[in-house]
C-alpha positions, -999 to +999 in steps of 0.1 A: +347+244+837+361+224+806+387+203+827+355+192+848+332+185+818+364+165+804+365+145+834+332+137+835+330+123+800+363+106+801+342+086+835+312+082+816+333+067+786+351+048+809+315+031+828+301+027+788+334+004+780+331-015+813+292-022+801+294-023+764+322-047+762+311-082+771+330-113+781+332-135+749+342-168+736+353-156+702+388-174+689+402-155+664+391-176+631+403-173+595+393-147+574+380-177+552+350-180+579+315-172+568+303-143+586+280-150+616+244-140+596+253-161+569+260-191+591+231-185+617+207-185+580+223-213+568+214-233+597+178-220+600+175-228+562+191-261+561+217-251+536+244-255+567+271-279+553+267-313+563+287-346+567+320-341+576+325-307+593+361-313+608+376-284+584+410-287+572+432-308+592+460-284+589+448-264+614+423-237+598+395-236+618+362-248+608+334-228+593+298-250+593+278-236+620+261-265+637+227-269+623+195-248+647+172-275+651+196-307+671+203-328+698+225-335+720+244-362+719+247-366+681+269-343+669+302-358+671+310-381+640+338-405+662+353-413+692+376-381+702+400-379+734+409-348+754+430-349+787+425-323+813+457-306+825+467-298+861+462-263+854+423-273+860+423-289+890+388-290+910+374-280+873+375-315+862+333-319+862+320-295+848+345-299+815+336-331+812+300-319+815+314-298+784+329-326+764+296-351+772+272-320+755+292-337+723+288-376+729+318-397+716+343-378+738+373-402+759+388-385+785+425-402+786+457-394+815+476-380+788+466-381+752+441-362+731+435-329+731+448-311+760+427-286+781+444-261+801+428-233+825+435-196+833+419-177+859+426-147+834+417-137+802+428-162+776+464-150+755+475-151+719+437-160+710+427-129+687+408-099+715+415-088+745+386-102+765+387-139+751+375-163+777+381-197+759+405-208+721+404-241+707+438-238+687+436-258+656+402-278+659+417-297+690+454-291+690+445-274+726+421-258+746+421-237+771+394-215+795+391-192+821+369-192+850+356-157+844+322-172+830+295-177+851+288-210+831+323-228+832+307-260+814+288-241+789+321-222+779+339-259+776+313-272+757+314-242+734+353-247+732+352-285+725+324-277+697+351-261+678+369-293+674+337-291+645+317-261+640+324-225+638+301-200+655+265-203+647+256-166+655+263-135+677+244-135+710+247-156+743+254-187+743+230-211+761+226-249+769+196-248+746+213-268+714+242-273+694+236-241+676+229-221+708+263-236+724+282-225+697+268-186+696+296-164+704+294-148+738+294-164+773+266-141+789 
């Protein structure tokens, strides 16, 4: 009787993992990073930083959350350039759907920030279950066609190249703030 009833919770916690853990977008980030409250009231408040939000060119990632109330279109500060890699072959439109969510991007044959693809999990990104990394605000980029939103998850990926996350929750197409919330539902 207690091998069965062992059994049976070790399948129960095994269908509550498959549930509770959700596909997500989240890089690993600095331990410098506001914590996702304090950047999802910063941007409801107005008190989000503003101006230049590219973060520290050495590589840290950024830590503004994009502000709640935007548009698309005007959140880039400058022309940026990104190159698709072969890896993504037949992926190519809905990435640049991704990068256009940011206005001022250039997609360029081999210069800029490179985007791969994985039809896995994304490595050597912080979590097991990552779905999409920008490594160093732009240094590289890849994403995996596990989302049901392929576009959504490069848009969130390419908003990195500014912003941190704005808040837990899904991520939706609704603004800035929405793209950049943490998990691809």
């Amino acid at each position: 009787m207690l091998a069965l009833i062992r059994r049976m919770a070790a399948a129960t916690l095994g269908a509550l993992l498959v549930i509770a853990v959700p596909v997500t977008a989240n890089a690993a980030e600095s331990d410098t990073a506001r914590p996702a409250a304090q950047a999802a009231q910063a941007a409801v408040d107005g008190t989000a930083l503003k101006g230049d939000l590219k973060g520290d060119q050495a590589g840290k990632r950024a830590t503004a959350a994009p502000q709640a109330p935007d548009q698309r279109g005007t959140q880039a500060q400058a022309t940026w350039y990104y190159h698709i890699t072969s890896s993504c072959n037949g992926l190519e439109s809905p990435i640049r759907q991704g990068a256009n969510f940011w206005g001022g991007g250039v997609e360029t044959s081999s210069s800029g920030t490179p985007v791969e693809c994985t039809g896995g999990y994304v490595q050597g990104c912080g979590g097991g279950y990552v779905v999409g990394c920008n490594w160093g605000m732009g240094d590289r980029i890849m994403l995996s066609t596990l989302v049901n939103d392929f576009a959504l998850l490069a848009a969130h990926e390419f908003g990195h190249n500014w912003y941190g996350h704005s808040a837990n929750g899904c991520a939706s197409w609704g603004s800035a703030y929405n793209v950049m919330k943490t998990t691809m539902c």
